[in-house]
N, C-alpha and C positions, 0 to 999 in steps of 0.2 A: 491436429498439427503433427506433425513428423515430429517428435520430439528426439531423437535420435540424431535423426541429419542437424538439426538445430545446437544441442548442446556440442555435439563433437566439434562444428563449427566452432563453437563459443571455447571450447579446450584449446582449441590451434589457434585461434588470434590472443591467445592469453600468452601463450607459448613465444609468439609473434607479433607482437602487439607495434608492427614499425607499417608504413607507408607501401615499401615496396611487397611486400608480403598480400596484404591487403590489397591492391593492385593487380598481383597473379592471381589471385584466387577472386576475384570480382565475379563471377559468375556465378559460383558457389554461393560467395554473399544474397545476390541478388534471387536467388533461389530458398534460402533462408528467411529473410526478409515479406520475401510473396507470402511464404507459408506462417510466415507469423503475421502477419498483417490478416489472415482469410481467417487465423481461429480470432487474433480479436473483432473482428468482423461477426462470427458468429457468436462470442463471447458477449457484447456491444446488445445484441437481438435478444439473448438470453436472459441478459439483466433486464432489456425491456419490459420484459413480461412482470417482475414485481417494482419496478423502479420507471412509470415512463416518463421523469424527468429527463434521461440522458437520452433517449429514442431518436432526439434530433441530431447525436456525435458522433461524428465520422470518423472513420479510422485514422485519420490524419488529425485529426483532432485529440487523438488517445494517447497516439506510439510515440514514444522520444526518439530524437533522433540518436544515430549510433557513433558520431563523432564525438568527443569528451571537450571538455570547456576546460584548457590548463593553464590558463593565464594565472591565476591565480594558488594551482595545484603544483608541489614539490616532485607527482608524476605526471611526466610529460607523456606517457603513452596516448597515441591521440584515439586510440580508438576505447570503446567499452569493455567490458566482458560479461554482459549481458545483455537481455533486452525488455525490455520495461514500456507497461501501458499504464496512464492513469486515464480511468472513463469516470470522468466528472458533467455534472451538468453547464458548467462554467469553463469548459476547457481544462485544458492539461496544468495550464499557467496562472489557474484561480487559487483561489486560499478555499473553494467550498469544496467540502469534505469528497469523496469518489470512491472509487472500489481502486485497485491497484493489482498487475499482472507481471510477475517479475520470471524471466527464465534465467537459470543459471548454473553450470556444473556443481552440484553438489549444495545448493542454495536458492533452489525453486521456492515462491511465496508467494500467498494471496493475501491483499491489506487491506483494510477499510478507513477510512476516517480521513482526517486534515491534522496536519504538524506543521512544525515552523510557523506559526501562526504570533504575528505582531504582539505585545503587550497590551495593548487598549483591547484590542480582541478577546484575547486571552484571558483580560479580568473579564471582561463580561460574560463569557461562558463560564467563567466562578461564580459570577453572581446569579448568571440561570441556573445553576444547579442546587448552586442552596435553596434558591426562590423555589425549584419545582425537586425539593430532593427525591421524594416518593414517588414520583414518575420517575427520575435518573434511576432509581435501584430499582425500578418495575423493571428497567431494562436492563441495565449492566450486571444484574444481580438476579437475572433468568438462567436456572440451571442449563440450558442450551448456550447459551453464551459464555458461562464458566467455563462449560465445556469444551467449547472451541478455543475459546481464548484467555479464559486466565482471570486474575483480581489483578487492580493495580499493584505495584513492584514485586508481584511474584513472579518468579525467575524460574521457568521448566527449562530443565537444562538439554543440549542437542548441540546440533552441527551446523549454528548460522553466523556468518563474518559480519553481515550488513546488520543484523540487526542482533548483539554478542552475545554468544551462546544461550539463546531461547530459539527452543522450536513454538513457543507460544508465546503471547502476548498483549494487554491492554494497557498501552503507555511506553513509547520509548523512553524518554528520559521524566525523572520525580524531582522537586524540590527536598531536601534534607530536612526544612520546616514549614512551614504554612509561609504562603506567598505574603507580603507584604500587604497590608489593611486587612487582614483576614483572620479572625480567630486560633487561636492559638489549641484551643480547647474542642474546636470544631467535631462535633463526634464521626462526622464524616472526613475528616481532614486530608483520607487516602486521595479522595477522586480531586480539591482542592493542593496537590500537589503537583499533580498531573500537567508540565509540559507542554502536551499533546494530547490530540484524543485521537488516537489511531491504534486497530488493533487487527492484527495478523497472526497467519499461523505458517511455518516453514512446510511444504508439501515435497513428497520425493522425486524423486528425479524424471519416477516415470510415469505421474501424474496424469498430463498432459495428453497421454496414446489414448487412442481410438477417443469416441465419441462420451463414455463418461464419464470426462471431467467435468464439462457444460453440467450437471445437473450437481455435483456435488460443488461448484466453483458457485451455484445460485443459492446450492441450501448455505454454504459460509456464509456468503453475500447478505442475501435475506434475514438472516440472524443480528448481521450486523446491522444493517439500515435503520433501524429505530434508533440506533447512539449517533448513526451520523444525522438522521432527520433534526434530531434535538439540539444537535452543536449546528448545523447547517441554518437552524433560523435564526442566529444569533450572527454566524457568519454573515450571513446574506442582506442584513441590517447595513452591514460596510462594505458591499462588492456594488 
């Protein structure tokens, strides 16, 4: 990916974030866009190879679109200031767990996992973790995983807005005590707090250039896939 042409783009519609702006410069967009759409394209083939659940998701299937949804939002800016792929096996608009490809001036990330995920869900993936805890920490609890991403509510500090101030991470948001019906005492009670199971790491700006990110965007990836396989069969129970 150009990553270059892309962010600079993404600085000026931030700058600019109104209709007619967006308008003149239309061609530019649409040049940005190709070029983001071809690495997740190649990004999409890459995962293939340790993951071939998703082998069937098209790019269209991946990229969000770049219009902003403000009916409900206090900013009306209609456009993004990013741009964002979720390659999930279930589409972009599932609750099953995917990988995630975020571009952004100064807030590039690769994610793994499913968030925002219902309550009836959500206990349940409490109860498969106690039920299988010794596989959960075979996996979240491999120093190559630490590595990349972190223990639940530990905070590596860096320079991210969307996801506040962690360049790393396993868990956005934790309950303050153990979720309701759930041991108080729990010796595990970290991963039983957990929100979410999605874990990400902030990558730099200029990640992206030439061709090796693909091999280090698959070693993250692949790291993670075991935490989403384990949350994804419990998901996939309700999809």
């Amino acid at each position: 990916m150009n990553t270059k042409r892309i962010l600079s783009y993404l600085k000026n519609i931030a700058k600019n974030n109104n209709r007619p702006w967006y308008l003149e410069h239309k061609a530019e967009y649409e040049a940005v866009r190709k070029d983001f759409n071809e690495g997740i394209a190649r990004a999409i083939g890459r995962i293939t190879e340790f993951d071939d659940s998703i082998a069937h998701i098209a790019v269209k299937d991946a990229v969000y679109r770049f219009n902003r949804d403000t009916r409900f939002s206090p900013d009306k800016s209609p456009y993004k200031r990013h741009l964002g792929a979720y390659i999930a096996a279930h589409g972009k608009k599932s609750l099953h767990g995917g990988y995630y490809i975020h571009l952004e001036p100064g807030n590039c990330m690769l994610a793994c996992g499913s968030y925002w995920l219902p309550t009836n869900i959500l206990t349940s993936c409490r109860n498969e973790i106690m039920a299988n805890i010794d596989e959960w920490r075979s996996i979240v609890e491999a120093p190559r995983f630490i590595e990349l991403y972190g223990r639940p509510e530990e905070v590596v500090q860096g320079a991210s807005d969307m996801w506040p101030e962690a360049e790393k991470g396993f868990g956005i948001t934790h309950l303050k005590t153990a979720p309701s019906g759930f041991p108080r005492d729990y010796e595990f009670i970290q991963y039983l707090r957990m929100k979410d199971f999605c874990c990400w790491r902030i990558v730099p700006d200029t990640f992206f250039q030439g061709d090796g990110w693909l091999d280090e965007m698959a070693d993250m990836f692949s790291v993670a896939k075991p935490m989403n396989d384990f949350i994804n069969n419990v998901i996939d129970d309700y999809e």
